[in-house]
Each structure stands twice: as C-alpha cells, then as structure tokens.
C-alpha positions in Angstrom: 80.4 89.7 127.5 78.2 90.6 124.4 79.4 93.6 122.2 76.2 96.0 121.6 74.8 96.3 118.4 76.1 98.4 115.8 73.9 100.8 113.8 74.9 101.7 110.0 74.0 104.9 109.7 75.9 107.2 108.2 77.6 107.0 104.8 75.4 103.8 103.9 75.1 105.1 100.5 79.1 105.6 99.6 79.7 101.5 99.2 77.3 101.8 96.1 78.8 105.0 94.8 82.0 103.5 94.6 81.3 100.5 93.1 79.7 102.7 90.0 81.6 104.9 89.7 85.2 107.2 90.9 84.4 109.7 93.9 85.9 112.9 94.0 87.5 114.1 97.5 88.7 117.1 98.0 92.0 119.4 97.8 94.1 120.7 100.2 93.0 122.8 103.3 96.6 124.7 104.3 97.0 126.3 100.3 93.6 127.4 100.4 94.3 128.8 103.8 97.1 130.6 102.7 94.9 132.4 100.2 93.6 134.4 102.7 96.8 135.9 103.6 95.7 136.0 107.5 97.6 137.8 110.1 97.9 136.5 113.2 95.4 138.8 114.7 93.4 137.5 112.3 93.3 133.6 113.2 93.2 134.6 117.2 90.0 136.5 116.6 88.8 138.4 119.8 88.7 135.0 121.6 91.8 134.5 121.8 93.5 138.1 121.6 95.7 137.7 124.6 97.3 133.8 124.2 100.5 133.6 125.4 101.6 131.9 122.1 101.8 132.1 118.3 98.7 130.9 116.3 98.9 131.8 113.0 100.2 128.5 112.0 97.2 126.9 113.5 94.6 126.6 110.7 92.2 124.3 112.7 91.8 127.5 115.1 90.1 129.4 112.3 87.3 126.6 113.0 86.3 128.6 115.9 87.8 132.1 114.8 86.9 132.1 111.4 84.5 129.7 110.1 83.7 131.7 107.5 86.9 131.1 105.8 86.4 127.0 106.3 83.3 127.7 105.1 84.1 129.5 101.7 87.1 126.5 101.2 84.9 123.7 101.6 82.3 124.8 99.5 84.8 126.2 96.8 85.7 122.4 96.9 82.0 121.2 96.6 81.1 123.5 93.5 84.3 121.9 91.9 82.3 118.8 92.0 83.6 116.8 95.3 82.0 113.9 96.4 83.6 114.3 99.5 85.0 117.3 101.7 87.8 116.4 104.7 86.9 118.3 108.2 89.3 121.0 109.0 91.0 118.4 111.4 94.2 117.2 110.5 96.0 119.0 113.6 93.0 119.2 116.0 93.8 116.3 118.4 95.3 117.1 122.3 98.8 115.9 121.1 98.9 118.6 118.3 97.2 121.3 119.9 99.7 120.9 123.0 102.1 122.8 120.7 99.9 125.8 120.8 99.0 125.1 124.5 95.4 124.6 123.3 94.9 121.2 123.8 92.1 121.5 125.4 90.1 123.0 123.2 90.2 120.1 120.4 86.8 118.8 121.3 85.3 121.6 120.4 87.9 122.3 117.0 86.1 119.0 116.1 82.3 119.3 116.3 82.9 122.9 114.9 84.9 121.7 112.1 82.5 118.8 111.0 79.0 121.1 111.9 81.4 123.6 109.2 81.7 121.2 106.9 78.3 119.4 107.6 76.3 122.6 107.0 78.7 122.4 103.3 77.7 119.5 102.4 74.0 119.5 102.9 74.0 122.8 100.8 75.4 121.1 97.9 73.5 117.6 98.6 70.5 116.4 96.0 69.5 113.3 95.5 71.2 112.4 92.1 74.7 113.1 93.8 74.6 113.2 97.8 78.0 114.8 99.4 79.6 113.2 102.8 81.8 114.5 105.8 84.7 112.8 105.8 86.0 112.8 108.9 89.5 113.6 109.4 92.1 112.4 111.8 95.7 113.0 111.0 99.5 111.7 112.2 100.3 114.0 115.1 104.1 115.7 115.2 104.7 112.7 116.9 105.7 109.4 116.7 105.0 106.0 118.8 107.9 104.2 116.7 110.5 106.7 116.1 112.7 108.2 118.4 113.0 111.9 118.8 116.6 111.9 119.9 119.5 110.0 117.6 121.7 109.0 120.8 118.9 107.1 122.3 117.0 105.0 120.1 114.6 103.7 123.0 113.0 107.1 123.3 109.6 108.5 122.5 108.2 111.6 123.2 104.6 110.3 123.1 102.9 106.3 124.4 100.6 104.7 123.0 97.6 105.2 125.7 98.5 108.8 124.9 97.6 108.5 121.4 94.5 106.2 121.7 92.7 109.1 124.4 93.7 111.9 121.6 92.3 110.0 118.8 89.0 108.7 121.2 88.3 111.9 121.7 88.7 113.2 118.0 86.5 110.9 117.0 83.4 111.2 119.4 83.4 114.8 118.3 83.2 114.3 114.8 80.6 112.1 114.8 78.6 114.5 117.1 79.4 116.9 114.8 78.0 115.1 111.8 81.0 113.6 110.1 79.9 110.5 107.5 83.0 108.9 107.0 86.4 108.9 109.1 89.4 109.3 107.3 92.8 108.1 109.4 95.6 109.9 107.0 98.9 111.0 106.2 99.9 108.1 108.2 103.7 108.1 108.6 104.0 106.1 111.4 101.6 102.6 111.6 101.7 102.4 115.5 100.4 105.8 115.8 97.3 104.8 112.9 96.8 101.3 115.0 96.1 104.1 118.0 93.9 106.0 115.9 91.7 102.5 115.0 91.7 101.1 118.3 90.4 104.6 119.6 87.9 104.2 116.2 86.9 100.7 117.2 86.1 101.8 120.8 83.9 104.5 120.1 82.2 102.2 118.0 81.6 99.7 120.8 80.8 102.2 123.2 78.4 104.0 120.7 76.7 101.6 118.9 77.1 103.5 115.5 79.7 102.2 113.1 81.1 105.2 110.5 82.7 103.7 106.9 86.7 104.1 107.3 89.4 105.1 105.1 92.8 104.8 105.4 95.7 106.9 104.2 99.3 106.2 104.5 102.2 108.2 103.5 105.1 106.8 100.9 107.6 109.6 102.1 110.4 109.3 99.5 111.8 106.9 96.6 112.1 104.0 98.9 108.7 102.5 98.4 108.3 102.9 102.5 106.6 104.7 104.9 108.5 106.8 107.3 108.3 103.8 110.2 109.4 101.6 107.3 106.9 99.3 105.9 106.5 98.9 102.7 103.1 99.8 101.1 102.1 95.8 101.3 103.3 95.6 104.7 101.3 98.4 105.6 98.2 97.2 104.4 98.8 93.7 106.0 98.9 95.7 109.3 95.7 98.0 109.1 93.5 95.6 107.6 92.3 94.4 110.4 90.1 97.4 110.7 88.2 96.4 107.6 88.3 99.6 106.0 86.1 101.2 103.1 89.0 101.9 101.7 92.8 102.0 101.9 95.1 104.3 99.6 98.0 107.2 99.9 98.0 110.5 100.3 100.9 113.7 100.3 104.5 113.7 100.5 104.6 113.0 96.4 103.0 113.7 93.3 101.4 111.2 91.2 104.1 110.5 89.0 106.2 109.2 91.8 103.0 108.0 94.2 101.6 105.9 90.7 104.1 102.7 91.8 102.9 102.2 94.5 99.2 102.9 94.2 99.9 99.6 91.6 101.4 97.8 94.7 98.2 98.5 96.7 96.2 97.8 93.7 97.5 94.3 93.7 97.8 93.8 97.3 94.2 94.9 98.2 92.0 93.6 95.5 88.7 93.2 98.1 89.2 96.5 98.9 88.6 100.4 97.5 91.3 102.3 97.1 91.7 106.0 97.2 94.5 108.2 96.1 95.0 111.8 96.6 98.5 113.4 96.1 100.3 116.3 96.2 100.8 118.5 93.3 103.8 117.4 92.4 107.2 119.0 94.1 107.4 121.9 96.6 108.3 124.8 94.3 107.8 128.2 96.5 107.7 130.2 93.4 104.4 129.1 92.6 100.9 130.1 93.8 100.3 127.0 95.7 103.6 126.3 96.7 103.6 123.3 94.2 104.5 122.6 90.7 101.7 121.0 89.2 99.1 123.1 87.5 95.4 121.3 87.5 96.0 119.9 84.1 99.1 118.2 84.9 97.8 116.7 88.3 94.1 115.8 86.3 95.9 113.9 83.4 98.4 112.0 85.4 94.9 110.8 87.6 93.3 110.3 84.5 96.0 107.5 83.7 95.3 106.0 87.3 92.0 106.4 86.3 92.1 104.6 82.8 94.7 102.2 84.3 91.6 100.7 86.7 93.7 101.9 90.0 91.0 104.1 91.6 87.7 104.2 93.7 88.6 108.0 95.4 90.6 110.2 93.8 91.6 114.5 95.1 94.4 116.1 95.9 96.7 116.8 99.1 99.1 119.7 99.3 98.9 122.3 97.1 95.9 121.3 95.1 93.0 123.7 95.1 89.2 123.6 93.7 91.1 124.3 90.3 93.1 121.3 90.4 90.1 119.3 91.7 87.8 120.6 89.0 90.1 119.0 86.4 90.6 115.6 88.0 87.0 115.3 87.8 86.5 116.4 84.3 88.9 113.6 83.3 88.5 110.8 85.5 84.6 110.5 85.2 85.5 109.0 81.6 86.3 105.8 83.0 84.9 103.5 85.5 85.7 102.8 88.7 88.4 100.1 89.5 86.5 96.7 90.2 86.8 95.2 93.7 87.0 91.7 94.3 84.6 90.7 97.1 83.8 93.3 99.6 84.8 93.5 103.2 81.9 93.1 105.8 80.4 96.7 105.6 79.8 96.5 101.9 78.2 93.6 102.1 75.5 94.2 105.0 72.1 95.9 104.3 71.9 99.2 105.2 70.0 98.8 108.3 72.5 95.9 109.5 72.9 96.2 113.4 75.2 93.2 113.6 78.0 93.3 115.9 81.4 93.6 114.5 83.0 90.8 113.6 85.6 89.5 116.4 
C-alpha cells in the first residue's frame, strides 16, 4: 500500500534557525498562572459555573474561560525575546482531563490553546526573526510502564491504545489550531512518549502534513534515569526512530544538576539538535515562583551550556518566567549554536519536499 505524500509546511524555516544560531523557547505556563491569583470561580467562568468538580487546578481550562490570561503569558514570553512559545497543553489530553471529568472537552482545549498562542505569535512575527507554535503534548498522570499499586507489579491504570487515541486526538487539534512545531515533553515514562509518536506518525499519514518534532524527557533525580529507568542514552536510542528536530530535557532539575546529562545527550546525539529547558533550580515555596533561581542565576548557568557548545533551544520549565527568559537570552546569543553533525531527513529536504516518510 503506498503511504500519501507528506507536505512540509509548517516550521520549514526553524532547521536554518538552528543551525545559525540558539532559539529561545519559552518559560513556564503554571508560575505565570499563579500570578494571577485566580479563584476558582474564576477559572470556571460562566461556562462552567455549576461542574460537579474542582477546577482551579486546571490551567488548560482558562483556554476556554480565560484566554485573556493565556494571552497576556504568552506574549509576556514573546516580548522577552522567544523564539518559540509552548500551547497551553500540557494537561489537555482525554487521560488528563478525566480527572476533572472533562475529558471531552480536550479537542476543543487544543485548537483554543494553539489559535491563543497562534494569534501570539503572528503579533510578534517579522521577517528578520519569525516566532513558531510549539505544539505541546505532555506525560499524562499516568503511566503505561509503572504500576500504580506496589503489591501488584503487573498493574496499569492506563493501555497503550488508550494513550495513542488521547495523544491522536491532541494532535489533529493542534495542527488545526495552527501549531508549527510539536513538542512531546516532560516525558517520564518512554512507553507512554512511543504512544504520543505513534499517534504523531499517524496523523501524519492520515494528513499528509508532516510538523518538525521535539522531544523532551525528564531526568527525575541524581540517578542519571528517567522515571521508567533508562538512562538518558537509552532513551534517545528508543525515540529516535521518530527522527526528531530535536531531542533534549526539560523540568524536575535545575541546570546545575540537568548540565551532566545534557553532556551525555550531547555526545550520544551528535546528528541531532538538542534543546534544554530546566527548572529554576529547587522548589523553594518562599519564593515568588516557587523556585530558587533568580534569572541571573538560571541565565549564567545556560550561558555555560551555551559557551560549552551543548545547545540549539534553550527556556525554562517550572518556575521560570519572562524575567528569567529575558536573561538566558541576553547571555546565550553571545555564542553560537552547538554544530550538528549531519542532519536527520527533515533538515535535509527542500522546503517544498512532499516525499513520503522514510519506512
């Protein structure tokens, strides 16, 4: 059976970009969020006045509630000088949303979130320095290789089909929303990002439009592993498959203790881009994010990455804000962008390729 043809479309330009020079991504979504200091009355809006549950926990609600809120933190991020802004995403699959008993609105969480962000980015756009949707799909509170219950290790509280139809239909409405990139992150658990890129790879097919992909995993604690237990090499060895854009880490540490292995994936993925975008430093709840790190710290220790030749994307993941971001930009535009040895198929098509994908 022939595979139809793939169009490049979107985010054609970003292979160049990184190959001149280090892109800025964005902060984190949830601190800024908390800036707002919203009730819960606030988040349900009059929509949703009379759910039976809790939302206030559920940022990706404000999507549909509040957008002007999205709205200002996205383009607080793009005046800070971001290349790239992350939808408003990260929870709004069916698996996630069940814990609000909203599941089915996470369609429409999606296209709202990327049209949000879309709208952001074409404000900010000119054609010296063009700004891109990054698409963004997180981990799920669940896990397709852990079990949920210690006196039965065969467990799961979620399959795989379950995850591919969650992330199949994330995707389709980010595209239609307008997304440029699609970013698979804060990946904890490989078996539920191999879910996410199948699902990727089948809209893809069934489409005929192929998005560039990134890939974030998680390093979780001192251990070098993710929480499924890979190392970060392992990791990489399982995912590439996908031939992503580009593969780095995100959350869970700062990048003092994220810099080893950003090295490690540095070394093990030399034909590929990497991106890296930690937290700001340690959980500290006496702070104003939440974090330790204030944007000079976070900016300096990049700027090493930076001047070490680690980096293609850099930003920042919990508790970093357009402050923080601001700063990493200042300091890691001094240096180029880390070399990459041969690129991967979509760097190396034209930018009208239709060619199928590779088997």
């Amino acid at each position: 059976m022939t595979r139809p043809s793939i169009s490049y479309t979107r985010g054609q330009q970003l292979p160049a970009i990184l190959a001149q020079r280090i892109a800025i991504l964005d902060g984190a979504m949830g601190t800024m969020i908390q800036r707002f200091k919203l009730t819960e009355e606030d988040v349900r809006g009059e929509r949703f006045a009379d759910h039976h549950k809790g939302v206030k926990n559920n940022g990706e609600l404000l999507s549909l509630t509040r957008p002007d809120v999205i709205r200002d933190i996205h383009e607080g991020y793009l005046a800070a000088g971001c290349d790239l802004i992350e939808t408003n995403t990260f929870g709004a699959t069916t698996v996630a949303q069940a814990d609000y008993d909203m599941q089915d609105l996470a369609y429409e969480m999606n296209v709202q979130s990327a049209k949000i962000a879309r709208a952001a980015c074409d404000k900010f756009s000119t054609p010296e320095k063009p700004r891109f949707v990054a698409g963004a799909l997180g981990p799920t509170p669940k896990t397709a290789s852990i079990s949920p219950d210690v006196n039965d290790p065969g467990a799961r509280n979620v399959s795989f089909e379950e995850l591919r139809a969650a992330y199949y239909e994330q995707t389709q409405a980010l595209v239609e929303g307008g997304a440029d990139v699609l970013l698979v992150e804060t990946i904890f658990d490989t078996l539920n990002a191999k879910a996410a890129l199948f699902a990727i790879d089948e809209f893809f097919e069934a489409s005929g439009q192929r998005l560039p992909l990134i890939i974030s995993g998680t390093v979780t604690d001192a251990s070098g592993r993710i929480l499924s237990g890979q190392t970060v090499t392992a990791f990489w060895h399982s995912v590439r498959h996908a031939q992503p854009l580009a593969i780095g880490l995100n959350c869970a540490l700062g990048a003092a203790l994220m810099r080893p292995y950003i090295q490690e994936l540095h070394r093990a993925a030399p034909d590929t881009f990497i991106s890296c975008y930690p937290n700001a430093g340690l959980p500290n709840p006496m702070s104003d994010t939440g974090f330790d790190e204030t944007p000079d710290v976070t900016a300096r220790l990049l700027h090493e990455f930076a001047a070490e030749g680690l980096v293609n994307i850099v930003g920042g993941c919990c508790g970093t804000t357009p402050e923080h971001i601001f700063a990493i930009r200042e300091k890691v535009q001094l240096h180029a962008a880390r070399p990459v040895k041969q690129g991967f198929f979509y760097r190396d098509l034209p930018i009208d390729a239709t060619d199928s994908i590779a088997a």
